[in-house]
PyMOL CGO cylinders between C-alpha atoms (Angstrom):
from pymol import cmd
from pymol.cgo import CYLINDER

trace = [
    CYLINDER, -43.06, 135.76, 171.72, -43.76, 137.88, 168.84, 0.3, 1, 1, 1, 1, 1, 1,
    CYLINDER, -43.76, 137.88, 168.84, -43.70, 135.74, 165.04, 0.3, 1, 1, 1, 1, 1, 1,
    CYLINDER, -43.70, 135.74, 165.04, -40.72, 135.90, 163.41, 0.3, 1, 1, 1, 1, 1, 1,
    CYLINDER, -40.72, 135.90, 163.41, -41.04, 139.00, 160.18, 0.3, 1, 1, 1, 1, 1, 1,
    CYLINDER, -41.04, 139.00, 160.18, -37.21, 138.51, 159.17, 0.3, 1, 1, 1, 1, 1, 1,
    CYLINDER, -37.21, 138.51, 159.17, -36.59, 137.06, 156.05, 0.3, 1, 1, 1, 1, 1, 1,
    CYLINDER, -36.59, 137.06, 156.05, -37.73, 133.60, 156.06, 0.3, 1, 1, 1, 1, 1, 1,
    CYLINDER, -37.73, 133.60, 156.06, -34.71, 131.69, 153.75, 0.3, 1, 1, 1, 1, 1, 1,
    CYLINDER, -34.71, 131.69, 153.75, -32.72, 132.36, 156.88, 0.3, 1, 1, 1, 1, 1, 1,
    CYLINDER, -32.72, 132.36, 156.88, -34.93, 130.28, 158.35, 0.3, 1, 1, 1, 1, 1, 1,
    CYLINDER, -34.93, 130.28, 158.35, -34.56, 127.66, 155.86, 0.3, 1, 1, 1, 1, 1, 1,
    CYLINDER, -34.56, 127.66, 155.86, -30.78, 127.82, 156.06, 0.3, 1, 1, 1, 1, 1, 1,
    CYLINDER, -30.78, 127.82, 156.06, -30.89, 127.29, 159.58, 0.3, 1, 1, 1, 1, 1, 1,
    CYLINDER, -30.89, 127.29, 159.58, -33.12, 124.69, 159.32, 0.3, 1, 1, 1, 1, 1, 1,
    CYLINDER, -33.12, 124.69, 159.32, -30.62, 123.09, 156.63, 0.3, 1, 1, 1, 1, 1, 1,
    CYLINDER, -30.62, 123.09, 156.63, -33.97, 122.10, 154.44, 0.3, 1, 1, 1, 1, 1, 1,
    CYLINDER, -33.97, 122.10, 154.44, -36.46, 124.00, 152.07, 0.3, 1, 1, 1, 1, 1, 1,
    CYLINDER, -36.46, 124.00, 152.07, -39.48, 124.74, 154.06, 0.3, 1, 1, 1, 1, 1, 1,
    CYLINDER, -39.48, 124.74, 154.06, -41.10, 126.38, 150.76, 0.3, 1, 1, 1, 1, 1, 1,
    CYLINDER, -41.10, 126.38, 150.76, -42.04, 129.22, 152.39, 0.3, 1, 1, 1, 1, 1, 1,
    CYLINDER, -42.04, 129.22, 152.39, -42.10, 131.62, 149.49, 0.3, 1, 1, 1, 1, 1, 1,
    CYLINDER, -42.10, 131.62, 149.49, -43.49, 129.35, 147.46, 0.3, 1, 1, 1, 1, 1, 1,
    CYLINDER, -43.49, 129.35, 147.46, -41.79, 129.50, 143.43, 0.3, 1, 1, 1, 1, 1, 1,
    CYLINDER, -41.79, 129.50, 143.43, -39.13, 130.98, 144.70, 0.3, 1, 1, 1, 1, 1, 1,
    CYLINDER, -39.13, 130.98, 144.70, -38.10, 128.14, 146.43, 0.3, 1, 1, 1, 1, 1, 1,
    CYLINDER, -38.10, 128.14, 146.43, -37.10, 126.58, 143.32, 0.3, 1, 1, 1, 1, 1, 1,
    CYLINDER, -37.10, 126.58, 143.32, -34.98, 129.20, 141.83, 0.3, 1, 1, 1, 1, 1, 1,
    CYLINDER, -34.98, 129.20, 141.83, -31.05, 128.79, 141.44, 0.3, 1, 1, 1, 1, 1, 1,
    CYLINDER, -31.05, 128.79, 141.44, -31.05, 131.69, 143.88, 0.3, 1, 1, 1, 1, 1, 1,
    CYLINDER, -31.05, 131.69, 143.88, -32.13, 130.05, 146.26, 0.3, 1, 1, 1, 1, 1, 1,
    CYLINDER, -32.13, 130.05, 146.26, -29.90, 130.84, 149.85, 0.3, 1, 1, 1, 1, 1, 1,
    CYLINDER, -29.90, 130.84, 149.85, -30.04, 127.27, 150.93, 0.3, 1, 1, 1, 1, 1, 1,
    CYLINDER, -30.04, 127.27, 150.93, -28.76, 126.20, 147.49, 0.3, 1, 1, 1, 1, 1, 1,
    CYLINDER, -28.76, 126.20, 147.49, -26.17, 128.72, 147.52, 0.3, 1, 1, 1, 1, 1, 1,
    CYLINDER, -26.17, 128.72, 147.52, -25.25, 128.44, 151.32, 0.3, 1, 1, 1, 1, 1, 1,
    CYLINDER, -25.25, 128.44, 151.32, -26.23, 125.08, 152.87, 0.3, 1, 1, 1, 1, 1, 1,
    CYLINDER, -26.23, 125.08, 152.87, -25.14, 126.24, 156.43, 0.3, 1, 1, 1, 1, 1, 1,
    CYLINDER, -25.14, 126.24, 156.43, -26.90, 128.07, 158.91, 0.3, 1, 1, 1, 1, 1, 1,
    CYLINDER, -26.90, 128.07, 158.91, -26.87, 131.69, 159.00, 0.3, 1, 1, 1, 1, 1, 1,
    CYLINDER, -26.87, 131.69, 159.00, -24.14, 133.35, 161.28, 0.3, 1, 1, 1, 1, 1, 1,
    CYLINDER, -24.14, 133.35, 161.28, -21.07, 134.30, 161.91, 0.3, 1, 1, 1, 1, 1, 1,
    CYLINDER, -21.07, 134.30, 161.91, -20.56, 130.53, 163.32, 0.3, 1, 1, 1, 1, 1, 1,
    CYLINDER, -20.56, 130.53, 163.32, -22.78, 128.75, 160.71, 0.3, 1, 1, 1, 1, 1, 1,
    CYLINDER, -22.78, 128.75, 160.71, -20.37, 126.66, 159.10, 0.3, 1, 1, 1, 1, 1, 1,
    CYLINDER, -20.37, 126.66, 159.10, -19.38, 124.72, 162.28, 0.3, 1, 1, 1, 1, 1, 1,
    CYLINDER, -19.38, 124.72, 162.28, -23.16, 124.54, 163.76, 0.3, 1, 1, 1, 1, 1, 1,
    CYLINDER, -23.16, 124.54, 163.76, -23.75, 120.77, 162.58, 0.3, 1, 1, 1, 1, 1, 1,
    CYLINDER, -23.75, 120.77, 162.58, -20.43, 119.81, 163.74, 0.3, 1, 1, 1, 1, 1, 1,
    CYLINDER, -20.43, 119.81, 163.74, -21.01, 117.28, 166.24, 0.3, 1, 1, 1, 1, 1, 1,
    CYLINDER, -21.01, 117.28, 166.24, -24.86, 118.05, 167.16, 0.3, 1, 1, 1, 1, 1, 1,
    CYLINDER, -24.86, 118.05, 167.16, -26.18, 116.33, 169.90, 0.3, 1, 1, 1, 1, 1, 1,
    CYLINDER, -26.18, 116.33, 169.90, -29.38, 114.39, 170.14, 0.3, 1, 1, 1, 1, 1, 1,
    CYLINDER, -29.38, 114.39, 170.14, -31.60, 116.57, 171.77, 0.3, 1, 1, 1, 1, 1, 1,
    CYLINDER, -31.60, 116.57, 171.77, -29.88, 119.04, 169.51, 0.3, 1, 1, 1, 1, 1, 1,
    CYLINDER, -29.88, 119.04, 169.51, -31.26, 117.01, 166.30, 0.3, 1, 1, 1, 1, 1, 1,
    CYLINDER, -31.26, 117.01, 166.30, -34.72, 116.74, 168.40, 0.3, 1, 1, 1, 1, 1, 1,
    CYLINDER, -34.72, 116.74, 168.40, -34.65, 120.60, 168.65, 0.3, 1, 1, 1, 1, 1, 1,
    CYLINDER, -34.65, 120.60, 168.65, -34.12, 121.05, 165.07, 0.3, 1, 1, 1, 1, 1, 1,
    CYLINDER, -34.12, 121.05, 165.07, -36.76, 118.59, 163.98, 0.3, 1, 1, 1, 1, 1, 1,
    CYLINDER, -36.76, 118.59, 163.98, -39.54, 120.42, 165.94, 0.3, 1, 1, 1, 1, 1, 1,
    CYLINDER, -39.54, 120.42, 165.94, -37.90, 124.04, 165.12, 0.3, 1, 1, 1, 1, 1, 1,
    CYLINDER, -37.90, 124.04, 165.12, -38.10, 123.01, 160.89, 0.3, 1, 1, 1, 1, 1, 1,
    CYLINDER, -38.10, 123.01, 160.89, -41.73, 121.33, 161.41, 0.3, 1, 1, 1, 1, 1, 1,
    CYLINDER, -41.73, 121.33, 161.41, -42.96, 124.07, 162.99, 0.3, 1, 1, 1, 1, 1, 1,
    CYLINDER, -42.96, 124.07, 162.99, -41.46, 126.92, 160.87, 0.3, 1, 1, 1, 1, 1, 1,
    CYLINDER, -41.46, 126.92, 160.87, -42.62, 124.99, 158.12, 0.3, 1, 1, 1, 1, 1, 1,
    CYLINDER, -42.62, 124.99, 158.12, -46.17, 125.70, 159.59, 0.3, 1, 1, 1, 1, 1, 1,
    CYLINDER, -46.17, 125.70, 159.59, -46.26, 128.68, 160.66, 0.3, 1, 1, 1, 1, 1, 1,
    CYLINDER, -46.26, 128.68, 160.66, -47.36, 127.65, 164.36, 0.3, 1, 1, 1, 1, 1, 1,
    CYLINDER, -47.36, 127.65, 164.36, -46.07, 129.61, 167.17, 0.3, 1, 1, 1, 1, 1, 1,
    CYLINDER, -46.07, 129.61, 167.17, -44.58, 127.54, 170.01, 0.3, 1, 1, 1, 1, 1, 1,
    CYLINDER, -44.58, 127.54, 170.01, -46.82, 127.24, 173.40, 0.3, 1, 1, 1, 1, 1, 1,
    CYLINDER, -46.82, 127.24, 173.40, -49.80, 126.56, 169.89, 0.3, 1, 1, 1, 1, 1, 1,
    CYLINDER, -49.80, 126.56, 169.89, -46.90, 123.72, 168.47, 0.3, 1, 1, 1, 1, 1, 1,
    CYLINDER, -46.90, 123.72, 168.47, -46.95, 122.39, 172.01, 0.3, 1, 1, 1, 1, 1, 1,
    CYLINDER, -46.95, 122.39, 172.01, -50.79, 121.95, 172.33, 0.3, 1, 1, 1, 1, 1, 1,
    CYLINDER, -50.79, 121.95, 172.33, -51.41, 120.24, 169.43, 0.3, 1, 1, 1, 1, 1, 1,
    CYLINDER, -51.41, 120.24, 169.43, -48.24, 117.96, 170.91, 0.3, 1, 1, 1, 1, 1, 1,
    CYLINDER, -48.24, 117.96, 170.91, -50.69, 117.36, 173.81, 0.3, 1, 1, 1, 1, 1, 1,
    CYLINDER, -50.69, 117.36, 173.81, -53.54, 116.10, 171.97, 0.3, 1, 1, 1, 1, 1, 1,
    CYLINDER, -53.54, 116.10, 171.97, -51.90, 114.02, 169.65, 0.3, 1, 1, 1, 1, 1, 1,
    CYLINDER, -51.90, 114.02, 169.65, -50.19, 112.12, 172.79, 0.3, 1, 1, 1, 1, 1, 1,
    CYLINDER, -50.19, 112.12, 172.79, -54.18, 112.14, 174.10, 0.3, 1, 1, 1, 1, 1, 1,
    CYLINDER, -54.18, 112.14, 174.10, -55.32, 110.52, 170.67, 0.3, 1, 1, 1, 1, 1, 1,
    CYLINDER, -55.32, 110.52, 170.67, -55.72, 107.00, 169.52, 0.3, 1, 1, 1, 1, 1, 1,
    CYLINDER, -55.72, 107.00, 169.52, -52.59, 105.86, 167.08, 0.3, 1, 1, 1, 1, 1, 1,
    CYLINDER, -52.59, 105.86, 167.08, -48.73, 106.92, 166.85, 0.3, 1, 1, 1, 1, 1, 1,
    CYLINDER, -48.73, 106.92, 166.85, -48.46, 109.85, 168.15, 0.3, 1, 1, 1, 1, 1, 1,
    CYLINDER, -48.46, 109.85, 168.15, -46.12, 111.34, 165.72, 0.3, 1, 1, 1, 1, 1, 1,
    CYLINDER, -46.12, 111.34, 165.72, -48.70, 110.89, 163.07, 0.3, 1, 1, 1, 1, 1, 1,
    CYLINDER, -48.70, 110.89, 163.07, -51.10, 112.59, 164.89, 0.3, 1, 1, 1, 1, 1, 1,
    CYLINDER, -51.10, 112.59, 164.89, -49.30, 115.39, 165.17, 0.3, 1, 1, 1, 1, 1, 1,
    CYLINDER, -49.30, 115.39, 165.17, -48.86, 115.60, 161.55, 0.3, 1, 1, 1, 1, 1, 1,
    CYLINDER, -48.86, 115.60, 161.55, -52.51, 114.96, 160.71, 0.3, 1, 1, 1, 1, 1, 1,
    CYLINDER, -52.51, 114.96, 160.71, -53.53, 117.29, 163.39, 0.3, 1, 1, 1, 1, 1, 1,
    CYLINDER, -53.53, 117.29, 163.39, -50.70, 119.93, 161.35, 0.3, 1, 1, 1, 1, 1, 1,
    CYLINDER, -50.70, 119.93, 161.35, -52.54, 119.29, 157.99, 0.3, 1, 1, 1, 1, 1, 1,
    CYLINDER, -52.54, 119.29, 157.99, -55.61, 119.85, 159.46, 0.3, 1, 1, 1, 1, 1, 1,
    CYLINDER, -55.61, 119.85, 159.46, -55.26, 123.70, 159.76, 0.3, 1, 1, 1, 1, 1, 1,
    CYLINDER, -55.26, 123.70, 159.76, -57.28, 125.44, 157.00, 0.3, 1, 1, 1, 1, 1, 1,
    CYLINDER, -57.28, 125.44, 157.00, -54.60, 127.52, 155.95, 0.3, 1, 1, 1, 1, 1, 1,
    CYLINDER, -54.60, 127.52, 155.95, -52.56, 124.49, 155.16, 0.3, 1, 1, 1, 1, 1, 1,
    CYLINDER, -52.56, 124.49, 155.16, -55.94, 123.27, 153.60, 0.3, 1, 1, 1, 1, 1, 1,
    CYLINDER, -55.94, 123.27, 153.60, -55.88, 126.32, 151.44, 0.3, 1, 1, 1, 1, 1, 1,
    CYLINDER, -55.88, 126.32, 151.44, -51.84, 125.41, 150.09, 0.3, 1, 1, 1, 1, 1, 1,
    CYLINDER, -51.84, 125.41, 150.09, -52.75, 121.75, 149.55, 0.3, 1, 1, 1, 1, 1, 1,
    CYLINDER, -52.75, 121.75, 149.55, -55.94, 122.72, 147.34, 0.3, 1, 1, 1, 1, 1, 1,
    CYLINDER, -55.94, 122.72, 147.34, -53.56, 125.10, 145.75, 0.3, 1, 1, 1, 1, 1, 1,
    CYLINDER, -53.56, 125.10, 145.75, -55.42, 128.19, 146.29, 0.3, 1, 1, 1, 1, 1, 1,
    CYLINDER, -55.42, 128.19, 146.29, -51.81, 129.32, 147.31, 0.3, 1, 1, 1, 1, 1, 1,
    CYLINDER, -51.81, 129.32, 147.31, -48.45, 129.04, 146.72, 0.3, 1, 1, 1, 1, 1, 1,
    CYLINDER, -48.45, 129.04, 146.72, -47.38, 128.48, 150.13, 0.3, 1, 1, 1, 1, 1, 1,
    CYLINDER, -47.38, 128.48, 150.13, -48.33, 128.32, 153.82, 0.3, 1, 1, 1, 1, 1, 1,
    CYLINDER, -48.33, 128.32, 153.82, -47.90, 131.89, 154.60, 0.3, 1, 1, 1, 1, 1, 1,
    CYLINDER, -47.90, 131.89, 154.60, -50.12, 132.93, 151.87, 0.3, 1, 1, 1, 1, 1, 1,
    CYLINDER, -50.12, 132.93, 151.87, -52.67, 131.09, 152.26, 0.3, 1, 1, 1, 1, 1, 1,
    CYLINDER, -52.67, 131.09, 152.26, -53.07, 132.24, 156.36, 0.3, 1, 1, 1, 1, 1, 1,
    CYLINDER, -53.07, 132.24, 156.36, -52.60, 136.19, 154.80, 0.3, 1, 1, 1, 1, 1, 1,
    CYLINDER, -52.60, 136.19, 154.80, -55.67, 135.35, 152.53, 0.3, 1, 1, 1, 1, 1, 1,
    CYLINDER, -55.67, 135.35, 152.53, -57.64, 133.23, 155.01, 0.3, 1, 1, 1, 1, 1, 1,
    CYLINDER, -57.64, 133.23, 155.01, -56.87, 136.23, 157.75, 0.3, 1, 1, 1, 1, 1, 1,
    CYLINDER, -56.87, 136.23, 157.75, -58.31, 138.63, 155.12, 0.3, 1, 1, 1, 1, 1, 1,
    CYLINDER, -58.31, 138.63, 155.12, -61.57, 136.50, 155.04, 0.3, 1, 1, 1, 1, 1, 1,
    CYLINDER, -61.57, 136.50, 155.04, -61.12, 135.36, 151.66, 0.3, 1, 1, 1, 1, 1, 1,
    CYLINDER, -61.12, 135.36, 151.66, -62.74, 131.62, 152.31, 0.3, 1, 1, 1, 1, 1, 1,
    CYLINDER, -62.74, 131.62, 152.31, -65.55, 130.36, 153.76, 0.3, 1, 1, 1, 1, 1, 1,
    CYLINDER, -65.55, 130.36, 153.76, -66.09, 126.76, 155.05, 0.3, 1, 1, 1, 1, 1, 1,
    CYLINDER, -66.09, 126.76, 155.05, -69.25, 125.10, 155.17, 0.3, 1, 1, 1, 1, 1, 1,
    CYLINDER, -69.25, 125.10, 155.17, -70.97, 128.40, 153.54, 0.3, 1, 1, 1, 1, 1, 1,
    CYLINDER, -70.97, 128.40, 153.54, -69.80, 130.43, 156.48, 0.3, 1, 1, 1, 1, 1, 1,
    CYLINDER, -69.80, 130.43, 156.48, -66.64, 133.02, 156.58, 0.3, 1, 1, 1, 1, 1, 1,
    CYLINDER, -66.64, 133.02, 156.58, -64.04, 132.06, 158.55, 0.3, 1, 1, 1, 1, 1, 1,
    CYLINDER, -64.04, 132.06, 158.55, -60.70, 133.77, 159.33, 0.3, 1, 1, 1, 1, 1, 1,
    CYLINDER, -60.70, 133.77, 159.33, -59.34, 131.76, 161.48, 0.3, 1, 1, 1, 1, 1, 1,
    CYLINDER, -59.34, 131.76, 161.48, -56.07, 130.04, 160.04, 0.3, 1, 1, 1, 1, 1, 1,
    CYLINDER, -56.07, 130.04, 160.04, -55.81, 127.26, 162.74, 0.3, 1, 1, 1, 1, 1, 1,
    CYLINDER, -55.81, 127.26, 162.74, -59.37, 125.98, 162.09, 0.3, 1, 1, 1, 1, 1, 1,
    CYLINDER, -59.37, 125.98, 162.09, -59.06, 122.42, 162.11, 0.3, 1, 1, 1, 1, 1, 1,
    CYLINDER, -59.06, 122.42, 162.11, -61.04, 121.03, 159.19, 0.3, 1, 1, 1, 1, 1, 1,
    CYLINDER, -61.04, 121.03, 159.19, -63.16, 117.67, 159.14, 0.3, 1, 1, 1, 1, 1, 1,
    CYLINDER, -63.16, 117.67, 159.14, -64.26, 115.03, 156.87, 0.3, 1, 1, 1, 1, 1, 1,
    CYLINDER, -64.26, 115.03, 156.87, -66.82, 116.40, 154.32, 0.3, 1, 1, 1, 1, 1, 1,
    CYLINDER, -66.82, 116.40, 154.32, -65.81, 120.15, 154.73, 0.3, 1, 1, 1, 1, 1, 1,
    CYLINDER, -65.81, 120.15, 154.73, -66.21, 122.01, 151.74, 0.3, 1, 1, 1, 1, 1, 1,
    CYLINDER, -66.21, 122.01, 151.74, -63.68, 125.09, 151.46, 0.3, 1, 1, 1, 1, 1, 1,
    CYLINDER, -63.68, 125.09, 151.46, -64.68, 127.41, 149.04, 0.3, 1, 1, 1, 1, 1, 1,
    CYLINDER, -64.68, 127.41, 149.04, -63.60, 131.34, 147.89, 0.3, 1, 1, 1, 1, 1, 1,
    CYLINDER, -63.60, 131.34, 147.89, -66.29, 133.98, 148.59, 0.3, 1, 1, 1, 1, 1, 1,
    CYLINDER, -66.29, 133.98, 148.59, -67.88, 135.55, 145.68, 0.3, 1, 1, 1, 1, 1, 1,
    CYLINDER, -67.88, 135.55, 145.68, -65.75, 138.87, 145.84, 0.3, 1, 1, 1, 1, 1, 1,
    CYLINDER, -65.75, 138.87, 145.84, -62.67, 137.29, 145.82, 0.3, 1, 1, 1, 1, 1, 1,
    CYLINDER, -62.67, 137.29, 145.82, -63.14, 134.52, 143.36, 0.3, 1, 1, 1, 1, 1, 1,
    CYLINDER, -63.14, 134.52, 143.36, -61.44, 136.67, 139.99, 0.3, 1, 1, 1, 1, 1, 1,
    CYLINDER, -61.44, 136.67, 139.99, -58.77, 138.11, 142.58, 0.3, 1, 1, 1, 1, 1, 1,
    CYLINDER, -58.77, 138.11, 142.58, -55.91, 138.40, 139.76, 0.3, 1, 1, 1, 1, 1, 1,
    CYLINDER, -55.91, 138.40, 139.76, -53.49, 136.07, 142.62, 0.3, 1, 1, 1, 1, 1, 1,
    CYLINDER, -53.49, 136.07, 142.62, -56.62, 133.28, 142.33, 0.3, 1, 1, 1, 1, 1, 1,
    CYLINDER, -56.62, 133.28, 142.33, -56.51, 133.64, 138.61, 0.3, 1, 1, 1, 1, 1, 1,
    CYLINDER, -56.51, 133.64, 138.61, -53.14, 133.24, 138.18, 0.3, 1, 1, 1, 1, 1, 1,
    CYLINDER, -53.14, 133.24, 138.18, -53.22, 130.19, 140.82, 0.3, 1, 1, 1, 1, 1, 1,
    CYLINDER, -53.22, 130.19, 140.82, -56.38, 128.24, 138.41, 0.3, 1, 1, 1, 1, 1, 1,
    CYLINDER, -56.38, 128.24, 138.41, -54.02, 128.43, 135.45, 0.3, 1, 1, 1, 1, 1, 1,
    CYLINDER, -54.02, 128.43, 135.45, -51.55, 126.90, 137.58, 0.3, 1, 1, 1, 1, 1, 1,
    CYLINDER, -51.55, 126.90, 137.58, -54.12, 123.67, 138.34, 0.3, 1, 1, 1, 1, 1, 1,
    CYLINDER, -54.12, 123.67, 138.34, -53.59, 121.98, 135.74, 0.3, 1, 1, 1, 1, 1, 1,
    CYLINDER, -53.59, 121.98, 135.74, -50.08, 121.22, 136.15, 0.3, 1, 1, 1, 1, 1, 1,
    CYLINDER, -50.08, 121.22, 136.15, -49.98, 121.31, 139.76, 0.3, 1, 1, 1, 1, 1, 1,
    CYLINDER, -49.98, 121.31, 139.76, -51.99, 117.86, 141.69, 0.3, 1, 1, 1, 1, 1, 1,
    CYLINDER, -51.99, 117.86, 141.69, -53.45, 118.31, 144.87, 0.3, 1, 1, 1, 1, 1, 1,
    CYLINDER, -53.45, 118.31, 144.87, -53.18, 115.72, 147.80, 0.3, 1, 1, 1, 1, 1, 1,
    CYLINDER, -53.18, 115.72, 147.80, -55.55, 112.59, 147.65, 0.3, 1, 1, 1, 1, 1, 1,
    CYLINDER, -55.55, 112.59, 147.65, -57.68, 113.71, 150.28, 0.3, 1, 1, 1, 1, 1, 1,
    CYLINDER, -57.68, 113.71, 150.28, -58.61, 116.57, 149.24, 0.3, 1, 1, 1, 1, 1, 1,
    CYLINDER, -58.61, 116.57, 149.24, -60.62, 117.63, 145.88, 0.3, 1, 1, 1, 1, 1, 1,
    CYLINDER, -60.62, 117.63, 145.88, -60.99, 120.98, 143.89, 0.3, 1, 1, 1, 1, 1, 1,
    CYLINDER, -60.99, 120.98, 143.89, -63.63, 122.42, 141.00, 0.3, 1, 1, 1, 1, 1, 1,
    CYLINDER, -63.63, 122.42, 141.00, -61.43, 125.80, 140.04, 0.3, 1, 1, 1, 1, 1, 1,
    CYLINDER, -61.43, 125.80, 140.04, -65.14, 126.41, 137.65, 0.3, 1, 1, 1, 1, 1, 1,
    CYLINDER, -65.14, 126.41, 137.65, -66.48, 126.76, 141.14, 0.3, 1, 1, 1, 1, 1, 1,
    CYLINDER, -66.48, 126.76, 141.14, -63.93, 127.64, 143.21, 0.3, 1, 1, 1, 1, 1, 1,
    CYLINDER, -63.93, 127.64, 143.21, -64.34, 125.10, 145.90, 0.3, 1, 1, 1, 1, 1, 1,
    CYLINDER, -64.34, 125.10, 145.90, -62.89, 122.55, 147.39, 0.3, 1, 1, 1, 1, 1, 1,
    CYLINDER, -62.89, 122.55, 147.39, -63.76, 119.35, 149.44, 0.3, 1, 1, 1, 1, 1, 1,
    CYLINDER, -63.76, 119.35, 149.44, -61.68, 117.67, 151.88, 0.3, 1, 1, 1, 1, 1, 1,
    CYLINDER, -61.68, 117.67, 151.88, -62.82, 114.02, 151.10, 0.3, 1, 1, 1, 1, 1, 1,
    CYLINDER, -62.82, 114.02, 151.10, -61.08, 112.41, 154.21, 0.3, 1, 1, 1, 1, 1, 1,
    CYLINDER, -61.08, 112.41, 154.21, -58.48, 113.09, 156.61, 0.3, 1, 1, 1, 1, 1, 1,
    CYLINDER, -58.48, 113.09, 156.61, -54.61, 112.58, 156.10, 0.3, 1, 1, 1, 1, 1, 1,
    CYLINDER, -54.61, 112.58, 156.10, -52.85, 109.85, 156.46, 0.3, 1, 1, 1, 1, 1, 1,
    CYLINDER, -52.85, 109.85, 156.46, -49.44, 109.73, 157.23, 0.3, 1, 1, 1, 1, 1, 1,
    CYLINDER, -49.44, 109.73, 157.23, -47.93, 108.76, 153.67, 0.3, 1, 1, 1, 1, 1, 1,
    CYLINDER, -47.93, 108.76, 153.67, -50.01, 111.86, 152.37, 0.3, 1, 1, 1, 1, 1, 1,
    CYLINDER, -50.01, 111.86, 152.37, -47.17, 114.02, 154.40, 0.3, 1, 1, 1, 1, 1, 1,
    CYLINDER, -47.17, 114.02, 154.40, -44.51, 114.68, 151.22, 0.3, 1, 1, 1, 1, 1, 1,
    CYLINDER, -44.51, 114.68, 151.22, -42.25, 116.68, 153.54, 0.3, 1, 1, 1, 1, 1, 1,
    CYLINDER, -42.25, 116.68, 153.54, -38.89, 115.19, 154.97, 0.3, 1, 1, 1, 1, 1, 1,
    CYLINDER, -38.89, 115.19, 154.97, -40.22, 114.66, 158.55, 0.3, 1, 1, 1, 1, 1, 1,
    CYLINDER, -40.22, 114.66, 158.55, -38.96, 112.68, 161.51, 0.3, 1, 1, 1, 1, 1, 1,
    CYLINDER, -38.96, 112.68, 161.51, -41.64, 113.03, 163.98, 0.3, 1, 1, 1, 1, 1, 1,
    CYLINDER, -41.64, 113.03, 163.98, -40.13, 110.62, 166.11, 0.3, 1, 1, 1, 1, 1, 1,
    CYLINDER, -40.13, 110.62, 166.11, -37.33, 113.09, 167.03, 0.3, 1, 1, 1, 1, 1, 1,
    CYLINDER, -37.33, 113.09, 167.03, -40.25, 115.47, 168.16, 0.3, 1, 1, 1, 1, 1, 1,
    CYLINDER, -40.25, 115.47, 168.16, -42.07, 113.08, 169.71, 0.3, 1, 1, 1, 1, 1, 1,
    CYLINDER, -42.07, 113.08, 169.71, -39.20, 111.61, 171.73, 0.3, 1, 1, 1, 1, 1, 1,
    CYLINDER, -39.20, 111.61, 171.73, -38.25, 115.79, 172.70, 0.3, 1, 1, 1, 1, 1, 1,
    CYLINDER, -38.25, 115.79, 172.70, -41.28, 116.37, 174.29, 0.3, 1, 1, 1, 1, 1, 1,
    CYLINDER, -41.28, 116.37, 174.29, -41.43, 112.58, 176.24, 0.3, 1, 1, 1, 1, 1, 1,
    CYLINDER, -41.43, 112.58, 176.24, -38.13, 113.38, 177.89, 0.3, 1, 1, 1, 1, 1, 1,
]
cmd.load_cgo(trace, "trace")
């Protein structure tokens, strides 16, 4: 299945819940899910009427991974290994989520949402650990250092994002020097450093039926 190039507030509206995929814009007064908090459709406003349970699963996993940017059978892998892993698997799945550099890039505020920053980590805007990489899934570890290459580091989008820094905080495990345009993921999440409205358990219990 091809990813999705419609306009993404329908996906929010369907989803009933911001997923701050255009980042700013999110917070405008415009905003469709302010404006129309049912899902999109001639049947929208009777959708939530009487929603099953796997139908509030389904929805859980459909708004966590829209609000990633992962396709499917990929959504469903990193399900796998967190049910392989050590711990809740729930939070696993949400570490191994945050892990992704482009979300990397977002929480160091490189970006102003998750779809940027994969467009400028596709482009080959970043390296990590001194080397370019492009890959937007890249799971990052304890210690990596994510930094801007040296022809993209006055980009007038990067600019505009280090004026932003200073009124914008970054997660507690990560670290950023905008002088240097770097960043340095100091430890992996936790689950209290997820700020989203997430019920993994609904996924979780989905994929053990």
């Amino acid at each position: 299945m091809a990813r999705y190039t419609g306009p993404v507030c329908r996906q929010c509206r369907r989803e009933g819940d911001k997923l701050f995929l255009k980042g700013d814009k999110c917070f405008s007064e415009k905003c469709p899910v302010e404006k129309r908090g049912f899902p999109p459709g001639q049947h929208g406003r009777d959708q939530r009427r009487g929603q099953s349970e796997y139908g509030m699963q389904l929805r859980e996993k459909q708004k966590v991974r829209r609000m990633y940017g992962v396709m499917e059978k990929q959504f469903h892998r990193y399900y796998k290994e967190a049910a392989r892993g050590k711990g809740v698997t729930g939070e696993l799945l949400l570490q191994i989520l945050e892990r992704r550099l482009d979300n990397v890039v977002y929480r160091m505020g490189f970006a102003a949402s998750r779809p940027e920053a994969r467009q400028m980590v596709n482009h080959g805007h970043f390296l990590v650990n001194g080397r370019k990489t492009d890959i937007p899934s890249y799971s990052v570890r304890e210690g990596d250092e994510i930094e801007l290459k040296s022809g993209s580091r006055d980009m007038p989008r990067i600019l505009e994002m280090a004026e932003r820094a200073s009124t914008q905080g970054t997660p507690e495990w990560v670290e950023v020097d905008w002088e240097r345009r770097k960043g340095r993921v100091l430890r992996l999440p936790e689950r209290e450093d997820v700020d989203m409205p997430i019920e993994e358990h609904l996924i979780v219990e989905m994929y053990s039926r």
